[in-house]
N, C-alpha and C positions, 0 to 999 in steps of 0.2 A: 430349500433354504440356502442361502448367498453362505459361499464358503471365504470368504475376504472377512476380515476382522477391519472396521473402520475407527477409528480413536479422534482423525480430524473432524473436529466440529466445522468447520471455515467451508468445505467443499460445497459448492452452489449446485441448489435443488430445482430444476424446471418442472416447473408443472405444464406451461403449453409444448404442445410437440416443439423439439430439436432434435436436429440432424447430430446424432453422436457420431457417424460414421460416415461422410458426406464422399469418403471413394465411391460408392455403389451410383451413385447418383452422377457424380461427375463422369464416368465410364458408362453409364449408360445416354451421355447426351453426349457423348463422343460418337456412339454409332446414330442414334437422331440424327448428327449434320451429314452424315452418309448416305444423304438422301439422293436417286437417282433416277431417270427415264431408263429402261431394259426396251432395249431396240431386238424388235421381232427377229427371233432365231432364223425363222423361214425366210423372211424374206433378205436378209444377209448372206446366206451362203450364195455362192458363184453362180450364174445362171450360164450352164452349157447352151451354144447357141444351136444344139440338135431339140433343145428340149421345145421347142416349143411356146406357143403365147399358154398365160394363164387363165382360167376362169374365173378367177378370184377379184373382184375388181372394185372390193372395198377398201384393198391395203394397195401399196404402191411402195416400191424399193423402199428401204431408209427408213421409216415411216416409224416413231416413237410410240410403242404404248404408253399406257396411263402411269402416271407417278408415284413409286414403290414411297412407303414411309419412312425406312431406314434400312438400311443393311441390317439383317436378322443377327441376333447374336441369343446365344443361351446363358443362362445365371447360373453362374457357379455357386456350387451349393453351401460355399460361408453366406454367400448373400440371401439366397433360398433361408439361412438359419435367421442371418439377423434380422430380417423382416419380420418374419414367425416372431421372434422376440419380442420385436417394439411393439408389433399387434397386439401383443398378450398383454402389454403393459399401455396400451393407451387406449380409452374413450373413444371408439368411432362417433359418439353422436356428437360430441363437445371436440375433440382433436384436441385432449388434454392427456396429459399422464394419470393413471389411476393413482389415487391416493392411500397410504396406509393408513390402519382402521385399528379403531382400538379395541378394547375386550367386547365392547358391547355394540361393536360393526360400525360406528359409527365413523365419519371420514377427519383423520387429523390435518389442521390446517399446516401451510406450507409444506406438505410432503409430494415429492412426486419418483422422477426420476435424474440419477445424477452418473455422473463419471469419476472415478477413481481409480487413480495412476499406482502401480504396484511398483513400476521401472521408467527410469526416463535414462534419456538415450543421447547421446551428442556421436553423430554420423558425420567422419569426412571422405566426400567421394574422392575417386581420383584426379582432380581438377583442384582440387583445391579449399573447394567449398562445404560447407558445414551446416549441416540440420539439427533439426529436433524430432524428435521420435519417444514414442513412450508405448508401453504396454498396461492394460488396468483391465475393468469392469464396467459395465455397466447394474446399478445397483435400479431395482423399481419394484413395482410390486401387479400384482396380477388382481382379474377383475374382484376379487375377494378382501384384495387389500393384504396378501401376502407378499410378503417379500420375495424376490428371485434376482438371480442375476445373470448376466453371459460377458462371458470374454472377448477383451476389446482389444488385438492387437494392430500398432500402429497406425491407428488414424489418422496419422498426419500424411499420410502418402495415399496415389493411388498410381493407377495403370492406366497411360495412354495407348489405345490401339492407333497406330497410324493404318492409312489407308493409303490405294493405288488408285491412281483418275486417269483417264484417257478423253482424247478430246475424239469427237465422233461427229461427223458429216452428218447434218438430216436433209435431203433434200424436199422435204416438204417447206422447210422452212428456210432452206437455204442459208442455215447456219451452225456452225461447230457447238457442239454440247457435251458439256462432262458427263462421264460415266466412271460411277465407281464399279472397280476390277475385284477390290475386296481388301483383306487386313493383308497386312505385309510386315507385320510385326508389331513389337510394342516397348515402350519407352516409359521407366517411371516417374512421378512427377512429383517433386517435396511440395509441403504447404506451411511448412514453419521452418525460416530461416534460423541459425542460431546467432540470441544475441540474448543481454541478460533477463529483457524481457519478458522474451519468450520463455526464456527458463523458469522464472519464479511466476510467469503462467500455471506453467505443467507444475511446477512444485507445490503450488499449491492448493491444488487437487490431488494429494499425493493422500492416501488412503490410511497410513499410520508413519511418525517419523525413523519407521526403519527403510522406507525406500529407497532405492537400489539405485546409483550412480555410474552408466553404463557409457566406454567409447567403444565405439565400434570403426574400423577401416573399411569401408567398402571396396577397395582392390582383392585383399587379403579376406575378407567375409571372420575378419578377429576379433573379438571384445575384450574387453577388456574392464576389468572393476574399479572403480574409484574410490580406494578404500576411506572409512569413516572417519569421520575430525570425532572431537567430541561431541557434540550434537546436530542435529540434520541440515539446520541452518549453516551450521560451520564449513560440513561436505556442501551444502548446497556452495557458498561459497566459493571455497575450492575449485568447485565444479566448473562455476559461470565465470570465474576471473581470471582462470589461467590458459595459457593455449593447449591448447592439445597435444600441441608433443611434448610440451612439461610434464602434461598428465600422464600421458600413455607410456612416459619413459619410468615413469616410478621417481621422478627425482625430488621431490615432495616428500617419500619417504628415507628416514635415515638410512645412510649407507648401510649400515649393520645389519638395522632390519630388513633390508631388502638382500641380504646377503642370505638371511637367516630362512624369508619366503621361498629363496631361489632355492633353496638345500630342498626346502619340505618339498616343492614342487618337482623336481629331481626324485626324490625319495617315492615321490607319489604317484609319478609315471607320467606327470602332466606335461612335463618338455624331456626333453635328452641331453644329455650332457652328465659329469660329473661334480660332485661339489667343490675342486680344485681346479678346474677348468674358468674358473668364473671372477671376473675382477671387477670390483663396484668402483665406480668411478664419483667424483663427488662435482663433475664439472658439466654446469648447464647446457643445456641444449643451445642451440643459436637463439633459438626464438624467444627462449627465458622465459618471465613472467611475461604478463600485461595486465589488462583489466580491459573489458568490454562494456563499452557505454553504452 
């Protein structure tokens, strides 16, 4: 049984299959273009000129075998889980989401599978730039029409493996040909800019209006809370209109209170320092407000 409490009626329901998590997919067509000819081991290495002629006189130096599919990679086993998941929750013969069922089995109309957001995320890397990121659920239900769910963090991102190429002589053909060397590392890739659109995207798919208003630094790997207006709209707000270093400085909250936060936090072992050590400032960052169009 789904342990998420959902209150938003608004969150949109697919019944045909969607990609809720579309990193697995885009990291596996990453190693797809990795496609390469593997030039014959044997006949590459150095031919000592004690050795002799060959009897071999189907291959000739250089000489390309047949064309590998992709560079091999193995799936790491969130991915291994979340397939398992979607299986359980979608119709192979229709490539629909299973629907939930009422007391007497029968199938309710417009139910399928949905996504709900428990945290949303405003990331700025060290450059500069600023995303969107959220963590939630997927909510669906299994071939019975039970309900179930699995946790969905960060789908707005995934992982590029880069790859190493080398250019390679074929003398059968008398032309230089890539070969891939292999992964040489990797690089992550955002897929939702932040702007206010984006935000009341993920907002509203937000799973009850207690969701969690999160900055995070990507230098420093810090979060930080954006603490609540009085209603979710209002943090939502907050959240989408001001910059970041407004936010992440706390200057939003009254000096007082923020005096009063620093003490407990002090107290609670969350930072170091003393409660006299500490002077609240009431004077804005450079950056100030703004509003994002």
């Amino acid at each position: 049984m789904p342990t998420i409490k959902i209150t938003n009626k608004q969150i949109p329901v697919h019944q045909d299959y969607f990609e809720f998590w579309p990193r697995w997919s885009l990291e596996i067509a990453e190693y797809q273009k990795a496609k390469f000819k593997s030039i014959d081991e044997d006949n590459r290495k150095p031919q000592s000129r004690f050795s002799g002629s060959t009897n071999d006189k189907s291959k000739s130096k250089g000489d390309l075998a047949d064309e590998l599919t992709h560079w091999p990679r193995i799936s790491p086993t969130e991915e291994l889980n979340y397939y398992q998941f979607i299986n359980s929750i979608t119709d192979p013969k229709t490539n629909k989401f299973h629907p939930a069922r009422d007391e007497d089995r029968k199938p309710l109309p417009k139910t399928g599978a949905m996504h709900v957001i428990t945290d949303l995320i405003r990331l700025k890397t060290g450059e500069g730039e600023q995303f969107l990121l959220s963590k939630g659920s997927i909510i669906g239900n299994d071939a019975e029409g039970e309900e179930i769910d699995f946790y969905l963090p960060f789908p707005e991102h995934w992982r590029k493996t880069l790859f190493v190429w080398s250019n390679e002589y074929n003398n059968a053909t008398r032309q230089f040909e890539k070969r891939c060397l292999g992964p040489s590392g990797t690089e992550i890739v955002y897929l939702l800019g932040f702007n206010k659109d984006n935000a009341k995207q993920l907002f509203e798919q937000r799973a009850t209006d207690l969701v969690n208003f999160i900055l995070k630094d990507a230098v420093s790997d810090e979060a930080r809370m954006v603490e609540r207006d009085v209603n979710a709209l209002k943090t939502f707000e907050r959240f989408a209109n001001n910059t970041f270093d407004y936010l992440w400085s706390g200057e939003y909250i009254p000096a007082p209170v923020r005096a009063e936060l620093r003490q407990e936090a002090v107290a609670r072992g969350y930072i170091k320092g003393g409660s006299g050590d500490f002077q609240i400032t009431t004077q804005l960052s450079k950056a100030g407000k703004t509003t994002y169009q």
